[in-house]
DRENDREN-158080 format. One record per residue (C-alpha): residue number from 1; residue in three letters; x, y negated, z negated. Coordinates in Angstrom, 3 decimals. Last residue first. Example, Ala and Ser with C-alpha at 12.3 -4.5 7.8 and 13.67 -1.06 7.14 Angstrom:
<kolvexs>
KOLVEX     k     r          x          y          z
KOLVEX     2   SER     13.670      1.060     -7.140
KOLVEX     1   ALA     12.300      4.500     -7.800
</kolvexs>
This chain:
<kolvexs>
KOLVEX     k     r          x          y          z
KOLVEX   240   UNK     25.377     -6.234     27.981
KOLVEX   239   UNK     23.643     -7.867     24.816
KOLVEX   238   UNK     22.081     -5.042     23.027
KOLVEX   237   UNK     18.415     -5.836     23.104
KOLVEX   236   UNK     16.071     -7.218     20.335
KOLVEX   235   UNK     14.089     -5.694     17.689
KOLVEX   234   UNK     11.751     -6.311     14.909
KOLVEX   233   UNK     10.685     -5.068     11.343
KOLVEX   232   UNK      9.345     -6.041      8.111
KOLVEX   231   UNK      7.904     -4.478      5.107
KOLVEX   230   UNK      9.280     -0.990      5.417
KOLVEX   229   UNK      7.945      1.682      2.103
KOLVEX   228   UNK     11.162      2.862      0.635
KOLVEX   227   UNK      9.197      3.451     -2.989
KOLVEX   226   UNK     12.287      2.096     -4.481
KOLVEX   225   UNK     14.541      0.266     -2.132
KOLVEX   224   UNK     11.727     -1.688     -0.344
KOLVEX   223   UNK     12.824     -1.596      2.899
KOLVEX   222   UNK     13.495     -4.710      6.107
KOLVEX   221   UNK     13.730     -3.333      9.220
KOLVEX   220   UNK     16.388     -4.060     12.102
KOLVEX   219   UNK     16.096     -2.443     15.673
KOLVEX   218   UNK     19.249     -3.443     17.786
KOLVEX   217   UNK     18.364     -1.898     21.306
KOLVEX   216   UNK     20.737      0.196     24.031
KOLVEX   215   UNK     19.961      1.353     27.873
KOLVEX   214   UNK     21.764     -1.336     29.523
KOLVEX   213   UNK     24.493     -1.535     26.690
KOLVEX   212   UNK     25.218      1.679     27.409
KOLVEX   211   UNK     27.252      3.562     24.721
KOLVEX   210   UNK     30.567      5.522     25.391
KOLVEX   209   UNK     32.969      3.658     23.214
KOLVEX   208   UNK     30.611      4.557     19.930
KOLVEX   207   UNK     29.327      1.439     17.910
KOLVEX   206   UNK     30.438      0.091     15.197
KOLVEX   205   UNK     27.911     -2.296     13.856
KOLVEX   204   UNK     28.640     -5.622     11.895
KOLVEX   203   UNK     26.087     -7.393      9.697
KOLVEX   202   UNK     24.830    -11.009      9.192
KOLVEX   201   UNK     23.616    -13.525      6.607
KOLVEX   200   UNK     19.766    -14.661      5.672
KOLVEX   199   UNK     17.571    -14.561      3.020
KOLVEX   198   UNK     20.032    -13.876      0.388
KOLVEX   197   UNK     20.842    -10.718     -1.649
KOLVEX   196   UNK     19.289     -8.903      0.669
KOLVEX   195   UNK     21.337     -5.306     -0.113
KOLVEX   194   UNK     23.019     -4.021      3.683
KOLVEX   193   UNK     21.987     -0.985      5.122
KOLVEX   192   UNK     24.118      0.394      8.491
KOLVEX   191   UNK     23.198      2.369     11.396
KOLVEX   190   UNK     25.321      3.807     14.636
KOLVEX   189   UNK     24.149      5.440     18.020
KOLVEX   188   UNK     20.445      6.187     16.624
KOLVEX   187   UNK     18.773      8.281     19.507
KOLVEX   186   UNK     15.422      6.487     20.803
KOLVEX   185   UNK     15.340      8.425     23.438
KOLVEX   184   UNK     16.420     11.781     24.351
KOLVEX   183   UNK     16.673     14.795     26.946
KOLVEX   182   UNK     18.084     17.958     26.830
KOLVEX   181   UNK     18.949     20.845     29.109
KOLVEX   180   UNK     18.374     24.187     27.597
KOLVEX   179   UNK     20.626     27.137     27.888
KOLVEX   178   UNK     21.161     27.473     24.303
KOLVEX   177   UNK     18.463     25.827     22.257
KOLVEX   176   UNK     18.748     27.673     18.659
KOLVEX   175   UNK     22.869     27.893     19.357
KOLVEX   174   UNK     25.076     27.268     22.228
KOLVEX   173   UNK     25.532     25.638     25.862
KOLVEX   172   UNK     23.558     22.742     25.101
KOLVEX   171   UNK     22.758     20.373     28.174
KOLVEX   170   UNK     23.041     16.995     27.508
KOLVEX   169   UNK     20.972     13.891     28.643
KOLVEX   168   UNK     20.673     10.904     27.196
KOLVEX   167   UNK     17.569      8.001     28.359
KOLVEX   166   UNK     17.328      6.260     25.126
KOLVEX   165   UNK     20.062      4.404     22.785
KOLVEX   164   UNK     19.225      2.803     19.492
KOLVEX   163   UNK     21.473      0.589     17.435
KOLVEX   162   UNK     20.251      0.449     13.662
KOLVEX   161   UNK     19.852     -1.898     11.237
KOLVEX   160   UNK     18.411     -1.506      7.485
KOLVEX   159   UNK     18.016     -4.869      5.509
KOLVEX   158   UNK     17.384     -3.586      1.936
KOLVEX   157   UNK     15.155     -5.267     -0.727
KOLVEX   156   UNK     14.935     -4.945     -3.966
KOLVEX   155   UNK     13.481     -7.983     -4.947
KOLVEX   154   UNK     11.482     -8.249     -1.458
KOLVEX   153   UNK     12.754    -10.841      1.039
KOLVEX   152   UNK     10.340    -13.724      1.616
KOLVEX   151   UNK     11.535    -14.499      4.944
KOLVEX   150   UNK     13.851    -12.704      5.872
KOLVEX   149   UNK     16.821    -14.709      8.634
KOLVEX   148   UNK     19.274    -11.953     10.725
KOLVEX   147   UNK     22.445    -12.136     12.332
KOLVEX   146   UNK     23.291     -9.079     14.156
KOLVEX   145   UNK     27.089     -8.558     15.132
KOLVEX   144   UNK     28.089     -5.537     17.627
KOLVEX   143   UNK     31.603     -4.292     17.502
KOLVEX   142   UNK     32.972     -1.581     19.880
KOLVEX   141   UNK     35.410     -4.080     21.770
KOLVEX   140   UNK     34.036     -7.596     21.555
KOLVEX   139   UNK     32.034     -9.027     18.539
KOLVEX   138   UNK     28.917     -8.779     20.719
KOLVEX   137   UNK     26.089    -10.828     19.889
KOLVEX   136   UNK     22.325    -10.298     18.339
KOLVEX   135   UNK     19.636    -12.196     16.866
KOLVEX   134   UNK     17.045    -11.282     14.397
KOLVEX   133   UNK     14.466    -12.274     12.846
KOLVEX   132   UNK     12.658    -10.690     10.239
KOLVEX   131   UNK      8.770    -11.770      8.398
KOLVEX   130   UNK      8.317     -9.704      4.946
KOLVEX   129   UNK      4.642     -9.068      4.213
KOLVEX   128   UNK      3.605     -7.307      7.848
KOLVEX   127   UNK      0.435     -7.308      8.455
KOLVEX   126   UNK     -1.310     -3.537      8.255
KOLVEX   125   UNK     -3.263     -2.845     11.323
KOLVEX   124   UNK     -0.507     -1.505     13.251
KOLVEX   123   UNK      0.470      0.791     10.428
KOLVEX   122   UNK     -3.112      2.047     10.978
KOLVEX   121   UNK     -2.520      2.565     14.289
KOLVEX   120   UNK      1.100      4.644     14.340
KOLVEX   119   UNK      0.142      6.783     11.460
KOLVEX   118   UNK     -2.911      7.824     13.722
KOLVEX   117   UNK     -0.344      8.118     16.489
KOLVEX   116   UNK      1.975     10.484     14.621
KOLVEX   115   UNK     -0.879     13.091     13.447
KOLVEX   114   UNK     -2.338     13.089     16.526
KOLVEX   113   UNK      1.140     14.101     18.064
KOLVEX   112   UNK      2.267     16.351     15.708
KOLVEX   111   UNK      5.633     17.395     16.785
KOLVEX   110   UNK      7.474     15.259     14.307
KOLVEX   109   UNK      5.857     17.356     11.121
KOLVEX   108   UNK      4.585     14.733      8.484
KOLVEX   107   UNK      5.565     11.439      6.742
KOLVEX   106   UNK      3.800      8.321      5.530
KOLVEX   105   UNK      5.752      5.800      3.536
KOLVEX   104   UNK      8.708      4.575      4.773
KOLVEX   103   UNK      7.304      3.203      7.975
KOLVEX   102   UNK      6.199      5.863      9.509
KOLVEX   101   UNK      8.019      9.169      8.993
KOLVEX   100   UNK      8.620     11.946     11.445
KOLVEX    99   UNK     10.357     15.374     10.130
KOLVEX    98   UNK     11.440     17.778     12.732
KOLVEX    97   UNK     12.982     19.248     11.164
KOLVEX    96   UNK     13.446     20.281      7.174
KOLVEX    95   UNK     14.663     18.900      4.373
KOLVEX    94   UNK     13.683     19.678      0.732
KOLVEX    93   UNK     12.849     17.980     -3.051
KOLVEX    92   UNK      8.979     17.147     -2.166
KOLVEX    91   UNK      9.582     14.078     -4.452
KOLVEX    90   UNK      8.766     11.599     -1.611
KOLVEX    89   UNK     11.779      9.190     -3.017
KOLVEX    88   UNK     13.599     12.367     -3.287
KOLVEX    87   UNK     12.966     13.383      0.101
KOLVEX    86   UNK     13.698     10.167      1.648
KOLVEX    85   UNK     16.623     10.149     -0.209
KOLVEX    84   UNK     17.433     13.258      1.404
KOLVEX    83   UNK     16.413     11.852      4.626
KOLVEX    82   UNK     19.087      8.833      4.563
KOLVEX    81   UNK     21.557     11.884      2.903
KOLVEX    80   UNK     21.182     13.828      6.629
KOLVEX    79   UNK     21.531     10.757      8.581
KOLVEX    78   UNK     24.920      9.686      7.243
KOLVEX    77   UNK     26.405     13.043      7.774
KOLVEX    76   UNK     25.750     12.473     11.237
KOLVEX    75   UNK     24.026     14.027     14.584
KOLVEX    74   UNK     24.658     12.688     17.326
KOLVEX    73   UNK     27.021     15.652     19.254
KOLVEX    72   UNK     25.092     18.203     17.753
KOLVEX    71   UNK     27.272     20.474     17.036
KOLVEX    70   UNK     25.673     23.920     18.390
KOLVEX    69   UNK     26.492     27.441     16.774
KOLVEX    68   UNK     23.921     27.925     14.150
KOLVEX    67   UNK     26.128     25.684     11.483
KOLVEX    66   UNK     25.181     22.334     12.829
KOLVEX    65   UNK     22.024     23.281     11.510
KOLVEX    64   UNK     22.935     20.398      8.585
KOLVEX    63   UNK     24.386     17.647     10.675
KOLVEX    62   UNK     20.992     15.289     11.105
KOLVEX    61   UNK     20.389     13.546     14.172
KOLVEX    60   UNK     18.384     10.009     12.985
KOLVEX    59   UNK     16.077      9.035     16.125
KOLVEX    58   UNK     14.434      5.905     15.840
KOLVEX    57   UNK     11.348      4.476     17.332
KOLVEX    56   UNK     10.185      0.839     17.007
KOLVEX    55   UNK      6.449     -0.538     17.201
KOLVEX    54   UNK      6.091     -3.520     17.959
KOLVEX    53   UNK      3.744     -2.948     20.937
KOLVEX    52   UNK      4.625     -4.561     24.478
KOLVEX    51   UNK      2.516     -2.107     26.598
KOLVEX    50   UNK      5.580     -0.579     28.495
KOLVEX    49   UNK      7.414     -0.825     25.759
KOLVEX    48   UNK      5.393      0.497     22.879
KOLVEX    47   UNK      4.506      3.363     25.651
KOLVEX    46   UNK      7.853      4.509     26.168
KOLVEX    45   UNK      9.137      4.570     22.789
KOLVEX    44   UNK      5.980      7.050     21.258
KOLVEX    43   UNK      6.644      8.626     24.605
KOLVEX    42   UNK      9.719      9.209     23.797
KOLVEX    41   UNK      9.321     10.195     20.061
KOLVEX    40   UNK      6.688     12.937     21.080
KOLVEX    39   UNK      9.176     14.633     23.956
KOLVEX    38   UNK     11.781     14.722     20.741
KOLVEX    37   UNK      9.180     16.256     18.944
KOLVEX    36   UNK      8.606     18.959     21.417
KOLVEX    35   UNK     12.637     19.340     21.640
KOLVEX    34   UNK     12.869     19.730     17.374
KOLVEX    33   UNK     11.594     23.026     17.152
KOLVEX    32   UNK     14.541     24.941     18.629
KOLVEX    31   UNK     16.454     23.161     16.038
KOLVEX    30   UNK     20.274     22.776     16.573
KOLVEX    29   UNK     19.649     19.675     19.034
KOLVEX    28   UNK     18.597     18.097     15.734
KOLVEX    27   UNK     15.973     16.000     14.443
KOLVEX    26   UNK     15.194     13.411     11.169
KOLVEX    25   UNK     12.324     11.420     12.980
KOLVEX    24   UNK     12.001      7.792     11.807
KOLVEX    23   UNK      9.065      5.421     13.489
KOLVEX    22   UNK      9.056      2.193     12.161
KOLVEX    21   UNK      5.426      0.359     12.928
KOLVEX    20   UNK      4.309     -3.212     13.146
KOLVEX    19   UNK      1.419     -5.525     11.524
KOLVEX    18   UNK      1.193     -8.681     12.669
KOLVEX    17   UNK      0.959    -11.735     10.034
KOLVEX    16   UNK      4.127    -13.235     12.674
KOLVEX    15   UNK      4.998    -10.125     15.149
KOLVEX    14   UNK      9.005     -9.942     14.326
KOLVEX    13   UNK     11.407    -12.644     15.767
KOLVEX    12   UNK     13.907    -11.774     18.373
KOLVEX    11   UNK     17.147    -12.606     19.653
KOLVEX    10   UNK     19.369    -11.453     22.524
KOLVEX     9   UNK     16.541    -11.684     24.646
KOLVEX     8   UNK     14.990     -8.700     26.999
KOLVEX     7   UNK     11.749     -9.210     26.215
KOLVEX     6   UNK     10.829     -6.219     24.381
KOLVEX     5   UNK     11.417     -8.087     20.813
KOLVEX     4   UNK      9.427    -10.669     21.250
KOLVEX     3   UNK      6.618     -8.614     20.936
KOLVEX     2   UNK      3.591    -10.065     22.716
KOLVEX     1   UNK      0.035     -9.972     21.041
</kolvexs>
């Protein structure tokens, strides 16, 4: 099966009946445990595109080890309450990194490899309930507009849609990784989660001045609010 998604159009339509998988990880660049699941995530995103697999992995760089001596220059306030409602929809009641989780539902240390990719193939073998497609222009400036059509849109339903960036390099001068030279992929630039009142509208993105459109993808998925398990996802590039 072909994912539209990895074509290179400015629109996409998630695998039809296909199953699909959203790969979270809550990370930081202040967590000197986080850099082996950062290596996971990228070659989680590397191989979906190289083989054409729909499955989408996103980066959310929480703010809370902030405080060890590094500010992680992606990490947002905004990511750290998306996994604590994660946590309270899991009821475990903490946070911690790295923390990977597979389509709303299945979560587990980011570092664990065999652990992620069995996640990975049995969310591939679920079909999708909740068909998404996308399509994606710029607004000009730093705005990005996605129009998107659900199909069958859960009651409670949230369109989630991120902007994705891979390929960054930093090197951190301070804290848990001091001295190290980083690499990411995946790394979510800006996000936003809109109620699905309808089955179709559109959302606008800021996104920062110093993204590359080159390097950049519009991942949207489609949540149940309450047990936050994803029934629909694609993705399309950033138009350059």
């Amino acid at each position: 099966m072909t994912d539209t998604s990895r074509t290179g159009s400015n629109s996409a339509q998630g695998p039809a009946g296909g199953g699909f998988a959203v790969v979270e990880m809550f990370t930081s660049q202040g967590c000197n445990s986080c850099p082996p699941a950062e290596a996971a995530l990228s070659e989680i995103d590397r191989d979906a595109r190289e083989r054409g697999r729909p499955v989408y992995a996103l980066g959310f760089h929480v703010d809370y080890w902030d405080h060890l001596g590094w500010t992680d220059p992606y990490g947002a306030a905004a990511h750290t309450l998306r996994q604590e409602d994660y946590a309270r929809a899991f009821g475990s009641g903490g946070l911690y990194t790295p923390q990977m989780i597979v389509n709303g539902t299945t979560e587990f240390v980011g570092s664990d490899r065999r652990q992620a990719s069995d996640a990975i193939a049995y969310a591939l073998k679920t079909p999708a309930v909740t068909p998404l497609a996308l399509s994606v222009e710029a607004a000009g400036g730093r705005r990005v507009t996605v129009n998107y059509q659900v199909e069958r849109p859960p009651q409670r339903g949230v369109l989630n849609v991120a902007v994705v960036e891979r390929g960054l390099e930093n090197d951190v001068p301070r804290g848990e990784n001091a001295g190290r030279r980083l690499r990411q992929d995946g790394v979510v630039r800006a996000f936003t989660s809109a109620r699905l009142h309808t089955g179709q509208g559109h959302v606008e993105l800021e996104v920062p001045p110093d993204l590359d459109p080159r390097h950049a993808t519009v991942v949207g998925y489609v949540q149940n609010d309450g047990d936050k398990a994803i029934v629909g996802a694609t993705a399309v590039e950033v138009p350059a």
